[in-house]
N, CA, C and O atoms as a printed pandas DataFrame, in Angstrom:
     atom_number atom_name residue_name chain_id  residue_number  x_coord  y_coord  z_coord
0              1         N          UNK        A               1    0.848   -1.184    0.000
1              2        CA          UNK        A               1    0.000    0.000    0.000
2              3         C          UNK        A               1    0.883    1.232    0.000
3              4         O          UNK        A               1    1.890    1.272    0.706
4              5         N          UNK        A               2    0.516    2.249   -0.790
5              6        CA          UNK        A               2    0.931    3.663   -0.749
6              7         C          UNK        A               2   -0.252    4.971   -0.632
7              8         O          UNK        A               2   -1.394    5.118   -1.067
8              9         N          UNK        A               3    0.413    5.564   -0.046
9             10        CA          UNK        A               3   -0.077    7.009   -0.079
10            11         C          UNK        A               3    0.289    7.978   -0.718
11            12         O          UNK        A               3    1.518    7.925   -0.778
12            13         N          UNK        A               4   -0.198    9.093   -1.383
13            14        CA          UNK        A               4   -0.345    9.810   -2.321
14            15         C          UNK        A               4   -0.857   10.929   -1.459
15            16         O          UNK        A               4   -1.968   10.946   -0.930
16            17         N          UNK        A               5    0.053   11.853   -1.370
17            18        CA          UNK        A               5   -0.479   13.542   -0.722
18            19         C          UNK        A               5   -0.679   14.344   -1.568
19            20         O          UNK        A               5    0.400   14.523   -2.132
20            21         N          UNK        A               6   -1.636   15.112   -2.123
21            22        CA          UNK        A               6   -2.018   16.238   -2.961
22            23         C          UNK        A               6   -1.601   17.449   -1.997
23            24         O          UNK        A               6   -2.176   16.995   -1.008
24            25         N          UNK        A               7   -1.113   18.485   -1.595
25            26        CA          UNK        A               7   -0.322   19.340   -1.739
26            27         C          UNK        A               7   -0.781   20.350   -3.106
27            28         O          UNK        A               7   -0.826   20.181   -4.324
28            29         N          UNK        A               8   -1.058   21.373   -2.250
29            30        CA          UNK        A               8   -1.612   22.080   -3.611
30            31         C          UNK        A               8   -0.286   23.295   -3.755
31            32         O          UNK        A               8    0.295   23.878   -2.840
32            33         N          UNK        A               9   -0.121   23.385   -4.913
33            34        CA          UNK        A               9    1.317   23.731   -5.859
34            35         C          UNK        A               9    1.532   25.136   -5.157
35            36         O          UNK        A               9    2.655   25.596   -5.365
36            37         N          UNK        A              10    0.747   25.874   -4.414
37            38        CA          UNK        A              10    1.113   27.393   -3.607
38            39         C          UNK        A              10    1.671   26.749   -2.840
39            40         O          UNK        A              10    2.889   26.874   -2.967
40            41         N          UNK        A              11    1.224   25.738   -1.657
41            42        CA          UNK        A              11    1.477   25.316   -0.631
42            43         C          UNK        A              11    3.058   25.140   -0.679
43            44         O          UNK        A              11    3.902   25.533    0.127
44            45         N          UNK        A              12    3.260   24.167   -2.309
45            46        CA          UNK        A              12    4.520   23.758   -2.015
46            47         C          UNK        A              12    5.783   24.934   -2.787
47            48         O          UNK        A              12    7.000   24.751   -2.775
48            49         N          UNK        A              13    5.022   26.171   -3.437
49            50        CA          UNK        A              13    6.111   26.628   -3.698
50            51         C          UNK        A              13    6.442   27.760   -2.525
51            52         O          UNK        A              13    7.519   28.353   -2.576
52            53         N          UNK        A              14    5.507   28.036   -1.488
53            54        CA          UNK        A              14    5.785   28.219   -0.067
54            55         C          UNK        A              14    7.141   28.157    0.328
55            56         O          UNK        A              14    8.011   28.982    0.605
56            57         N          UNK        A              15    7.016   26.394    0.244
57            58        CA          UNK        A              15    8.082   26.245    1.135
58            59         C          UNK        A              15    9.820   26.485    0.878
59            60         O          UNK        A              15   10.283   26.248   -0.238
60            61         N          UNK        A              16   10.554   26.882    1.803
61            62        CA          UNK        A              16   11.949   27.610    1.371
62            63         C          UNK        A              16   12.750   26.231    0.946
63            64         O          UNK        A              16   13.882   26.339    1.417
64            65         N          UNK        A              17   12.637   25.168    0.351
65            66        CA          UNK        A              17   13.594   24.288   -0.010
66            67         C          UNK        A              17   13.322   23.796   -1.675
67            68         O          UNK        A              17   12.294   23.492   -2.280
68            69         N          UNK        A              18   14.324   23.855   -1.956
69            70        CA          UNK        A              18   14.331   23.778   -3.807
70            71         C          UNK        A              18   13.503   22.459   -4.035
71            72         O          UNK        A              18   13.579   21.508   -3.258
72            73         N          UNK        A              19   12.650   22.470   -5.233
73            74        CA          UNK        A              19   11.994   21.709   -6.055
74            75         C          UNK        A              19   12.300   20.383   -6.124
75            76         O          UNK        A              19   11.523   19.436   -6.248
76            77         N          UNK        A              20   13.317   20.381   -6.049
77            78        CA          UNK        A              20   14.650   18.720   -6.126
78            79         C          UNK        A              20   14.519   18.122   -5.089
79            80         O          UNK        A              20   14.375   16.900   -5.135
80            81         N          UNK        A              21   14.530   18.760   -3.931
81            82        CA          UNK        A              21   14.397   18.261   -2.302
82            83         C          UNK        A              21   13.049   18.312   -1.760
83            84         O          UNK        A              21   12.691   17.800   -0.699
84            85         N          UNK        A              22   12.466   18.848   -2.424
85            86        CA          UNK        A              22   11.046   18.438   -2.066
86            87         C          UNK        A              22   10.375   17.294   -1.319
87            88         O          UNK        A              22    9.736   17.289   -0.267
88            89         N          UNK        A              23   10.697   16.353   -2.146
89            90        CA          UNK        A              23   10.148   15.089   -1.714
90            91         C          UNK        A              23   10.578   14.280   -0.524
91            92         O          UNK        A              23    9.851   13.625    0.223
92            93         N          UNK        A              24   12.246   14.477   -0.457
93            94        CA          UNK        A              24   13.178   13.573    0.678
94            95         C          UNK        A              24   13.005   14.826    1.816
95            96         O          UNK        A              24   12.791   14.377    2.942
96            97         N          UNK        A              25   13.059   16.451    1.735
97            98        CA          UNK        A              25   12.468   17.051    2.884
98            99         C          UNK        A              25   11.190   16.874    3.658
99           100         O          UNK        A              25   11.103   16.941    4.884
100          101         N          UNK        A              26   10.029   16.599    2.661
101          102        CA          UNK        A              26    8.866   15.992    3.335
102          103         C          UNK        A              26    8.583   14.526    4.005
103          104         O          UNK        A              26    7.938   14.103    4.964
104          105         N          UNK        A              27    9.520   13.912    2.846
105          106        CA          UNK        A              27    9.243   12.412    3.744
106          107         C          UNK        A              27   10.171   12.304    5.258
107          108         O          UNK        A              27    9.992   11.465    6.141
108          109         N          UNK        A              28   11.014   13.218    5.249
109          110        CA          UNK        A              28   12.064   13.091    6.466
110          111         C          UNK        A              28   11.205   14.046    7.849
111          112         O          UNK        A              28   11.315   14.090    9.074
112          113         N          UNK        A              29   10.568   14.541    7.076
113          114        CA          UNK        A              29    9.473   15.484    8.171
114          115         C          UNK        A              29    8.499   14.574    8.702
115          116         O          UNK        A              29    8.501   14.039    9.810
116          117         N          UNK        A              30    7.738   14.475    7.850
117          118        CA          UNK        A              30    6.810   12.995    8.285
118          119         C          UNK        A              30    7.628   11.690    9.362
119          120         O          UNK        A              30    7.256   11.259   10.453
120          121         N          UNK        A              31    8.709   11.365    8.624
121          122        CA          UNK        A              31    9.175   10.223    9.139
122          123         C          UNK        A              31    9.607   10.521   10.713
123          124         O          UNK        A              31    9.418    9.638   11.550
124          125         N          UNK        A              32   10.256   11.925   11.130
125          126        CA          UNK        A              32   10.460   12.692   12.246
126          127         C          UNK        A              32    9.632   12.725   13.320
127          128         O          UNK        A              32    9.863   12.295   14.450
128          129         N          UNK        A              33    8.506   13.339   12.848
129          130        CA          UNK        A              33    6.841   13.485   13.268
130          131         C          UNK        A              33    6.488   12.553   13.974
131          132         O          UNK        A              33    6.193   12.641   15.165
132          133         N          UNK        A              34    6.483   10.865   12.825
133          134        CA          UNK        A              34    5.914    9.927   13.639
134          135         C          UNK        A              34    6.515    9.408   14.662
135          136         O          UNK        A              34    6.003    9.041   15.719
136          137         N          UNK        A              35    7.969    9.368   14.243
137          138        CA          UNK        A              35    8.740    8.759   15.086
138          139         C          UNK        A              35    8.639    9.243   16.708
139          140         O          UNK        A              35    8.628    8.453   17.652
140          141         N          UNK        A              36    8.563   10.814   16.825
141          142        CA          UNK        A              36    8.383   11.786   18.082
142          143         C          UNK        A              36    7.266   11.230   18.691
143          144         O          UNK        A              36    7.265   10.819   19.851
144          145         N          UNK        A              37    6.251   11.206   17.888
145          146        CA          UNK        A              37    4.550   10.436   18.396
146          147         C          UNK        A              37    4.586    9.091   18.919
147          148         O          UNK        A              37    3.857    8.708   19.833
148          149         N          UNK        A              38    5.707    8.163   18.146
149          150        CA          UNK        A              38    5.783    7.178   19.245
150          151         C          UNK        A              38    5.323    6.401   18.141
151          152         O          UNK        A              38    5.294    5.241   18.553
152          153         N          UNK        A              39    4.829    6.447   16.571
153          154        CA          UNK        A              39    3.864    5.710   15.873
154          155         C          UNK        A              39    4.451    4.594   15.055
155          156         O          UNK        A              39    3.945    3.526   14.710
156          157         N          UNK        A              40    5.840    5.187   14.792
157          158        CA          UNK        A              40    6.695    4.243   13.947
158          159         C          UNK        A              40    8.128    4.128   14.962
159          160         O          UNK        A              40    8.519    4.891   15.846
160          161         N          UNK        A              41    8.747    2.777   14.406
161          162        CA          UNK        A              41    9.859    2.624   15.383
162          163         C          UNK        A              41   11.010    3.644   14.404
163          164         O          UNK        A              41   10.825    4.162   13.303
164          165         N          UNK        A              42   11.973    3.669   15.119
165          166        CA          UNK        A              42   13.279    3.966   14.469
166          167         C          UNK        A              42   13.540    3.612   13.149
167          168         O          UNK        A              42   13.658    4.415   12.224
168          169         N          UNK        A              43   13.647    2.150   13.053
169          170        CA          UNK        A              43   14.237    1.687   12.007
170          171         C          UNK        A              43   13.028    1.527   10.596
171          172         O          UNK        A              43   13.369    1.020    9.527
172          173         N          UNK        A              44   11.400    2.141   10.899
173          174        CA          UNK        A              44   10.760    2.241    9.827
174          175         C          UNK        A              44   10.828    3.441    9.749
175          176         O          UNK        A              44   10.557    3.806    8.605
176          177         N          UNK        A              45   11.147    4.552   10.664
177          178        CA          UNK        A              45   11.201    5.803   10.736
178          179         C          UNK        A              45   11.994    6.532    9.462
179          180         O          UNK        A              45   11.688    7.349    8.594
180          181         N          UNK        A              46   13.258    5.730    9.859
181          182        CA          UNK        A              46   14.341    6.150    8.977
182          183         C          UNK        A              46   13.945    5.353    7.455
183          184         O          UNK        A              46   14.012    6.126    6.500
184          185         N          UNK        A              47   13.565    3.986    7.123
185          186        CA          UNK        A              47   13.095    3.450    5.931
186          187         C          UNK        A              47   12.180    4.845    5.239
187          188         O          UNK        A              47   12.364    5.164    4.064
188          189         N          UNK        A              48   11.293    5.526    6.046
189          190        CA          UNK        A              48   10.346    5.841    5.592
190          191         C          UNK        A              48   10.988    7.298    4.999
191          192         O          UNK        A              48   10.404    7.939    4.125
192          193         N          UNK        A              49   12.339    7.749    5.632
193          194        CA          UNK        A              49   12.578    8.771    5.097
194          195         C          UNK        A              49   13.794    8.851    4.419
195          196         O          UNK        A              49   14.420    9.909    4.369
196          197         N          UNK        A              50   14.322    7.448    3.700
197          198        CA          UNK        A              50   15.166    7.053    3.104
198          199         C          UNK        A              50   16.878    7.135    3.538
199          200         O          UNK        A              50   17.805    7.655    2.917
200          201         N          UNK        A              51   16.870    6.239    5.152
201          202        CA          UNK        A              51   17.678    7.047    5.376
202          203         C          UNK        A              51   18.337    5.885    6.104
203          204         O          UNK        A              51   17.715    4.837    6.275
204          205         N          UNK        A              52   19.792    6.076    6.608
205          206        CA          UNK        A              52   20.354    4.657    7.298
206          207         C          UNK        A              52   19.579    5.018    8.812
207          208         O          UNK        A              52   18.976    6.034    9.159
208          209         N          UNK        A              53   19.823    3.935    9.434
209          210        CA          UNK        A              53   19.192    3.967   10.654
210          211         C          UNK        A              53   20.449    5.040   11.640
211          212         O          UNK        A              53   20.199    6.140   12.132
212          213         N          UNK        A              54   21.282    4.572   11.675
213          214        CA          UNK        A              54   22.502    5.535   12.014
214          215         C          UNK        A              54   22.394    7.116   11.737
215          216         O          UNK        A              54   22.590    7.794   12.746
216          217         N          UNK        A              55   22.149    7.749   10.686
217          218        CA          UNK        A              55   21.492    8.710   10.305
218          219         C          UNK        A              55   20.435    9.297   10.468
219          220         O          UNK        A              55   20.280   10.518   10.497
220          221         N          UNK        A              56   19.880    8.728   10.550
221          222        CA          UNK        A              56   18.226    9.151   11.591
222          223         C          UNK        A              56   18.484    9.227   12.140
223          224         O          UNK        A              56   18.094   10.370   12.380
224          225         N          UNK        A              57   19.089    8.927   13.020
225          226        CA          UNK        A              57   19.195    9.020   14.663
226          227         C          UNK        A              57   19.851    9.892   15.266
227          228         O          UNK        A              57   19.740   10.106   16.474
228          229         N          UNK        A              58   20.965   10.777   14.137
229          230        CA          UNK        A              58   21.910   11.572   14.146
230          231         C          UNK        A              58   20.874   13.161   14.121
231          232         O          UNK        A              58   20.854   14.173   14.822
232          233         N          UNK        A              59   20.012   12.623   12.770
233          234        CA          UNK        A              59   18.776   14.147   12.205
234          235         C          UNK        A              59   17.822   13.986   13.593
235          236         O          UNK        A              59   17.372   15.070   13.964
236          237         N          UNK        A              60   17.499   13.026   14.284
237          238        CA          UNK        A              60   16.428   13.225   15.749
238          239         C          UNK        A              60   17.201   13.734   16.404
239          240         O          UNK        A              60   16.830   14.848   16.774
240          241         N          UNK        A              61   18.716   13.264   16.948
241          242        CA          UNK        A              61   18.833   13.841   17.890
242          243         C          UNK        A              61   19.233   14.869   17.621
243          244         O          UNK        A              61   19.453   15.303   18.752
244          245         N          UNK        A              62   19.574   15.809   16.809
245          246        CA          UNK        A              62   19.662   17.080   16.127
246          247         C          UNK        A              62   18.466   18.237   16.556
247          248         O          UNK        A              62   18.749   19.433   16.623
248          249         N          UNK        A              63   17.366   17.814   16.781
249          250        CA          UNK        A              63   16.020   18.073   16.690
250          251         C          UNK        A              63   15.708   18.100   17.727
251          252         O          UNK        A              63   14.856   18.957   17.958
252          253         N          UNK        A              64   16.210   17.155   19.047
253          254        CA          UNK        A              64   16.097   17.259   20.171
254          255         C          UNK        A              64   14.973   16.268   20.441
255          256         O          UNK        A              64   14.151   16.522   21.321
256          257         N          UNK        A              65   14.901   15.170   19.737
257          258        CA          UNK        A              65   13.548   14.209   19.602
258          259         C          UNK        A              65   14.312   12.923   20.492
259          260         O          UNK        A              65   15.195   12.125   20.175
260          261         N          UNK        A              66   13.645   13.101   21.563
261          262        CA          UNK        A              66   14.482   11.612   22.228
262          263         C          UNK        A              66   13.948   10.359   21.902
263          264         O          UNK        A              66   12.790   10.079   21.592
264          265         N          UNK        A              67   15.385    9.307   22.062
265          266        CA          UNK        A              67   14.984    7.983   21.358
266          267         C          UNK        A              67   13.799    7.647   22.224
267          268         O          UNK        A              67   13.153    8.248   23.083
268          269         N          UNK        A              68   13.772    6.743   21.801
269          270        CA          UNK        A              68   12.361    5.852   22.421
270          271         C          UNK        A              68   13.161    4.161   22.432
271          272         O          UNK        A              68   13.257    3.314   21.544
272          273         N          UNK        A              69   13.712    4.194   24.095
273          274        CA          UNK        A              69   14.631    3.169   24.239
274          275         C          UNK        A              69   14.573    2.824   25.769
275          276         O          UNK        A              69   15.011    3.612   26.608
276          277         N          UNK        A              70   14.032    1.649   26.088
277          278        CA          UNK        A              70   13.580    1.363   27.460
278          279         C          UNK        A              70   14.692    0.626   28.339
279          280         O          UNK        A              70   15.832    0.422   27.921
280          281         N          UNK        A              71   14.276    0.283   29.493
281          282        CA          UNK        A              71   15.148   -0.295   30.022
282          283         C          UNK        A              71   15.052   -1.704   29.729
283          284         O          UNK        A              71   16.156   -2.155   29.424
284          285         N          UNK        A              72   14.125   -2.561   29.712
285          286        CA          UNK        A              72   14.552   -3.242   29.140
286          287         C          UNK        A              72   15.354   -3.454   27.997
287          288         O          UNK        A              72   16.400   -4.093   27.882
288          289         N          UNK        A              73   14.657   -2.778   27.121
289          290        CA          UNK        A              73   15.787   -2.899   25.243
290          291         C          UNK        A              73   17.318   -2.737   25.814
291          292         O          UNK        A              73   18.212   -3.397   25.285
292          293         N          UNK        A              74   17.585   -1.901   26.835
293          294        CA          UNK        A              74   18.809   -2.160   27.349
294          295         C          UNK        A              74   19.772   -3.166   28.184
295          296         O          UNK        A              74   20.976   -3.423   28.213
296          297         N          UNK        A              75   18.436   -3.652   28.938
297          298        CA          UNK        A              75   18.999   -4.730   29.130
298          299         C          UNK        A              75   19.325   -5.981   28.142
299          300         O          UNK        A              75   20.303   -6.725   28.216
300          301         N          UNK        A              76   18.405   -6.020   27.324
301          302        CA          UNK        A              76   18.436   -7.200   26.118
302          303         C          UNK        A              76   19.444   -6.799   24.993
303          304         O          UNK        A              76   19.711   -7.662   24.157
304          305         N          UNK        A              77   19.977   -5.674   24.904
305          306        CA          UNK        A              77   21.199   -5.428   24.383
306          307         C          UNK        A              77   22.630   -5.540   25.434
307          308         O          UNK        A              77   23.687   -5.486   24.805
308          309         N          UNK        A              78   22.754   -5.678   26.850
309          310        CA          UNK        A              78   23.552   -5.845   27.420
310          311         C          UNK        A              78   23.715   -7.133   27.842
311          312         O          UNK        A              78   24.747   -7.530   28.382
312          313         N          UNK        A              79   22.434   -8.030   27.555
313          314        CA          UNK        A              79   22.891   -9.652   27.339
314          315         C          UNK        A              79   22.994   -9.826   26.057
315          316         O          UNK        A              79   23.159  -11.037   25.906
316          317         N          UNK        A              80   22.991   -9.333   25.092
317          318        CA          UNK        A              80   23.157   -9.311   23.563
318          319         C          UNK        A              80   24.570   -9.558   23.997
319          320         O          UNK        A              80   24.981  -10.690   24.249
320          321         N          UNK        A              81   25.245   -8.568   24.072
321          322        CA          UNK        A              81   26.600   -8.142   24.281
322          323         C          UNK        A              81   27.444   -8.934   25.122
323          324         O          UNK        A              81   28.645   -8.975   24.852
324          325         N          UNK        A              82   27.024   -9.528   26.039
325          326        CA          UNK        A              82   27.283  -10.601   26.671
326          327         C          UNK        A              82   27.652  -12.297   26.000
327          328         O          UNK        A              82   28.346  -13.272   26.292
328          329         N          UNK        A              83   26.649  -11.845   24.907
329          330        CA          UNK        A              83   26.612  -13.404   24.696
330          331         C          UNK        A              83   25.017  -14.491   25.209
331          332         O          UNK        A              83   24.779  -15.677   24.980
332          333         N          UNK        A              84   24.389  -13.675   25.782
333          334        CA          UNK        A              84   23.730  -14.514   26.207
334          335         C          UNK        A              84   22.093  -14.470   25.722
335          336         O          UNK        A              84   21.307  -15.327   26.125
C-alpha cells in the first residue's frame, strides 16, 4: 500500500527548499513526526525517510527528539553483548 499527498502547488512553492528536495524534505518530516509520536519505530522511521538507521538518529537527535529506548531494550542489548 501507498499514499499519495495532494499538496496544492502554492502550498509547495511556499516552502523555502528547492523543487529537487522536495520530496526527501517531506518524507524526512513525516518520518520525524511519527517517530516523536511514538507511531513508527526507528528503524521504519528512517526506511520511511530514506535514510540509514545511524542517520536518523543523528537528524532526531539534532532536533532534540528523544529515542524511544527502554530499560529493558537495554537490558536485552547488554545480554546481547554478553553473549547470552
Amino acid at each position: 500500500m501507498s499514499v499519495t499527498l495532494d499538496i496544492p502547488d502554492d502550498v509547495l512553492a511556499a516552502m523555502p527548499v528547492a523543487e529537487q528536495e522536495r520530496r526527501p524534505y517531506l518524507l524526512l518530516e513525516i518520518a520525524c513526526a511519527l517517530y516523536a509520536r511514538d507511531l513508527l519505530s526507528l528503524g521504519r522511521a528512517a526506511e520511511l525517510a530514506g535514510m540509514a538507521k545511524l542517520r536518523f538518529g543523528q537528524e532526531i537527535g539534532s532536533r532534540g527528539i528523544p529515542r524511544h529506548y527502554t530499560e529493558a531494550e537495554l537490558d536485552a542489548d547488554f545480554a546481547y553483548a554478553r553473549g547470552e
